[in-house]
C-alpha positions as CSV (number, residue, x, y, z in Angstrom):
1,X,52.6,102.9,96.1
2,X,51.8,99.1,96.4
3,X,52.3,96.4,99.2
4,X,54.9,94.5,99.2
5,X,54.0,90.7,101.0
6,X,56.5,89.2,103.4
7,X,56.4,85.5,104.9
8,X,54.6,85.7,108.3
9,X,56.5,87.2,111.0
10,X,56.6,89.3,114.6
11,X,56.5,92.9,113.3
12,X,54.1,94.0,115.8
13,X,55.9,97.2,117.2
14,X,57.2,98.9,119.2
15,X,57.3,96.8,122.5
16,X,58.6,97.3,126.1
17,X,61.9,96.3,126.9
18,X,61.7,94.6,130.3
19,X,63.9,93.6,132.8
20,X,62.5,90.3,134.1
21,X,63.4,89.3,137.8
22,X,63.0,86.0,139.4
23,X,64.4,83.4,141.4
24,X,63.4,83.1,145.6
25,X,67.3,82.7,147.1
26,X,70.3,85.3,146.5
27,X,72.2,82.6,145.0
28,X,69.6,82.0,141.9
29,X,68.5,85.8,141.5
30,X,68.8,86.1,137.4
31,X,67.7,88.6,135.3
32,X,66.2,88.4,131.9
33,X,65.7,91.0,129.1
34,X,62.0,90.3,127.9
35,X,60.2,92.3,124.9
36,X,57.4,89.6,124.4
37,X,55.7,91.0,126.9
38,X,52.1,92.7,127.6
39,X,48.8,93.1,129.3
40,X,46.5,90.1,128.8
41,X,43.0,91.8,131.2
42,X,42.4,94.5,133.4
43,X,40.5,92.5,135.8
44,X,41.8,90.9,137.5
45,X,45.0,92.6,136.2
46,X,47.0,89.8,134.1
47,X,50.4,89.9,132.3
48,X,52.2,87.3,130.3
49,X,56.2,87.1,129.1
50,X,57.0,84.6,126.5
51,X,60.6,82.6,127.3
52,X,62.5,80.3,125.2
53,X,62.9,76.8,127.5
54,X,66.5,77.0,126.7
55,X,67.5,80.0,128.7
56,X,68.2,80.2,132.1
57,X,65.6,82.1,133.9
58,X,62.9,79.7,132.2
59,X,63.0,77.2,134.5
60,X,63.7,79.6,137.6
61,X,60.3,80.9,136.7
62,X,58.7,77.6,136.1
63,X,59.6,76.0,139.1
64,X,58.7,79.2,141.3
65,X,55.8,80.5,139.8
66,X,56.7,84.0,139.9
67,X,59.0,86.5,138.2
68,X,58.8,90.5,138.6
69,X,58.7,93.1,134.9
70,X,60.8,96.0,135.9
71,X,60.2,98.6,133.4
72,X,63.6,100.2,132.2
73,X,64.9,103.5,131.0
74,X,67.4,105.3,129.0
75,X,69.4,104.9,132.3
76,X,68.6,101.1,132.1
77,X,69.2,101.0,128.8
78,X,73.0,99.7,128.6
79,X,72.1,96.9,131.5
80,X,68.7,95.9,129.0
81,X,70.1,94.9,126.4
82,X,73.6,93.2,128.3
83,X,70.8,91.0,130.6
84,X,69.5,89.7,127.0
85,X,72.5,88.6,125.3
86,X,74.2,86.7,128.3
87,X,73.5,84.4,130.2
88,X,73.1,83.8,134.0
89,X,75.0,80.7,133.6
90,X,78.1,82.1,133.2
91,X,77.4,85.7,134.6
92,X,75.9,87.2,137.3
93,X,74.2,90.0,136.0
94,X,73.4,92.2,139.0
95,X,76.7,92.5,139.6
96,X,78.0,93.0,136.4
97,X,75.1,95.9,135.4
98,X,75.5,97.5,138.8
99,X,71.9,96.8,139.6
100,X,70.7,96.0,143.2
101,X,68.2,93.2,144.0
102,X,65.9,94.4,146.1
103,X,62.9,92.8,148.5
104,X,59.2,92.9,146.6
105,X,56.2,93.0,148.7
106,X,54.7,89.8,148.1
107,X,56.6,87.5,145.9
108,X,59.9,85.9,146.7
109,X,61.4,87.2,143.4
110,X,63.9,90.4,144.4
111,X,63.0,93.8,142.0
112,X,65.3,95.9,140.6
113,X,65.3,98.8,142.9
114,X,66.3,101.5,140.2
115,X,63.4,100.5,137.9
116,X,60.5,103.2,138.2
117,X,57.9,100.3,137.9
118,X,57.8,97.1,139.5
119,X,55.4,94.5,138.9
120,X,55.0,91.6,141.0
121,X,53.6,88.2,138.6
122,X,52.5,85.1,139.9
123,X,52.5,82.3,136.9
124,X,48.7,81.1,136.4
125,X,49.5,79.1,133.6
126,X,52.4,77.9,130.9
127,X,51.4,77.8,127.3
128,X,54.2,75.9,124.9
129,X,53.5,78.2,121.4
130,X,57.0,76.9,119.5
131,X,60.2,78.5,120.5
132,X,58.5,80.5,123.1
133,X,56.6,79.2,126.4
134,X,53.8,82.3,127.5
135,X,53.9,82.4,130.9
136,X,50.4,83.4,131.8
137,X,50.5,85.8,134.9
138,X,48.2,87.5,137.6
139,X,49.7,91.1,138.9
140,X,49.6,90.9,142.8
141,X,51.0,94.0,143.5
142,X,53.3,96.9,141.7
143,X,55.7,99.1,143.3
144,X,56.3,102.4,142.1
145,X,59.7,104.9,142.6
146,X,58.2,108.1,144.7
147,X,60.7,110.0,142.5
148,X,58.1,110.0,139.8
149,X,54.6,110.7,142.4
150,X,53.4,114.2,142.4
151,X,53.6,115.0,146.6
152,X,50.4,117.0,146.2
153,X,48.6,114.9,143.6
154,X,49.7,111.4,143.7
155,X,49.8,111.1,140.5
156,X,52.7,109.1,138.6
157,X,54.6,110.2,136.1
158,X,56.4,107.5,134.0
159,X,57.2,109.7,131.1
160,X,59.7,111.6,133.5
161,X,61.9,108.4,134.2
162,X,62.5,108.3,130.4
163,X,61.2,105.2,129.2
164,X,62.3,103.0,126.6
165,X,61.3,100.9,123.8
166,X,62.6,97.9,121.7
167,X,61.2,98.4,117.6
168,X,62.9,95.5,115.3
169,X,66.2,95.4,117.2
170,X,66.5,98.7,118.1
171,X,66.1,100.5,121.7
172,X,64.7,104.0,121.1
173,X,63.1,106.9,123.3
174,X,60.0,107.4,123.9
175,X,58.9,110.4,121.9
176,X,56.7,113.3,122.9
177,X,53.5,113.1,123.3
178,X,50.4,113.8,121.1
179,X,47.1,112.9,122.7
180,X,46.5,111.2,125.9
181,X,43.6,108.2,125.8
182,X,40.5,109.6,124.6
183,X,41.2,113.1,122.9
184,X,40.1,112.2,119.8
185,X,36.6,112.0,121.4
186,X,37.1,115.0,123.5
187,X,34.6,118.0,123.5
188,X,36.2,121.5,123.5
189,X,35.9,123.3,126.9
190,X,33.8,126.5,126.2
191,X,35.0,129.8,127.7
192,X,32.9,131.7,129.7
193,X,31.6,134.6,128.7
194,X,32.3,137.9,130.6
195,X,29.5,139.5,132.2
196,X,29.5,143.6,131.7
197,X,26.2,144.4,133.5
């Protein structure tokens, strides 16, 4: 079977579906459905979002310099896609979703308390591509729902808050699992061979 060419376009997927957070007062808290979104360097950890000027929580975030990605769920996933096709203009979205604003650790930006990952951006840079502005971001902290941290361990689990993704206009699932990072590389552990003597 052949190839079929299409004009240029943003088919990389899937993408996370992200529940932006920003504004510093009660009175400006927004909320903003993001799936342009994604690690830019490990260290020092770094983020971006990409926002159209035109909506609302663009120039919350541009004036503040700082905004909070709150992963979402299948729980979340009703109140996703609602925060990204209104407007905080006309709606306040926290109320209307049932979601609660809650303190982050360092930035003024309120999370969303029943997301299972918070993480706390502060804007290093605006880059104008065409309908989006990338907001280029340093991670200065994440908070983390103990509901998903092993008490003996420590270790989080994401994959038990059923996490979800957004592929070409669709919210889906994640699926299960088939390798974690690495396996392909992986040697075989050898058993160990009974001594009879």
């Amino acid at each position: 079977m052949g190839k079929v060419n299409w004009k240029p376009g943003t088919m990389v997927y899937p993408l996370p579906a992200v529940l932006v957070s920003c504004g510093e007062t009660p009175d400006e808290h927004n909320l903003i459905t993001i799936a342009w979104t994604g690690t830019l360097c490990s260290d020092p950890p770094m983020c971006y979002i990409s926002v159209r000027p035109g909506r609302h929580s663009y120039e919350i975030i541009k004036r503040t310099g700082e905004y909070v990605i709150n992963l979402t769920t299948e729980e979340l996933a009703r109140a996703t896609d609602w925060c990204g096709v209104r407007s905080g203009r006309k709606y306040d979205k926290w109320k209307e979703m049932g979601l609660t604003p809650a303190p982050a650790t360092v930035v003024k930006a309120p999370i969303v308390a029943e997301a299972p990952i918070s993480i706390e951006c502060r804007v290093k840079d605006i880059v104008p591509l065409g309908t989006h502005d990338m907001f280029i971001s340093e991670v200065v902290n994440v908070l983390a729902d103990e509901r998903y941290i092993d008490p003996e361990t420590g270790a989080f689990s994401l994959k038990q808050s059923d996490p979800i993704c957004y592929l070409h206009g669709h919210y889906f699932k994640i699926g299960k699992p088939i390798g974690k990072f690495g396996w392909s590389v992986e040697k075989k552990k050898r058993k160990k061979k009974k001594n009879h003597s």
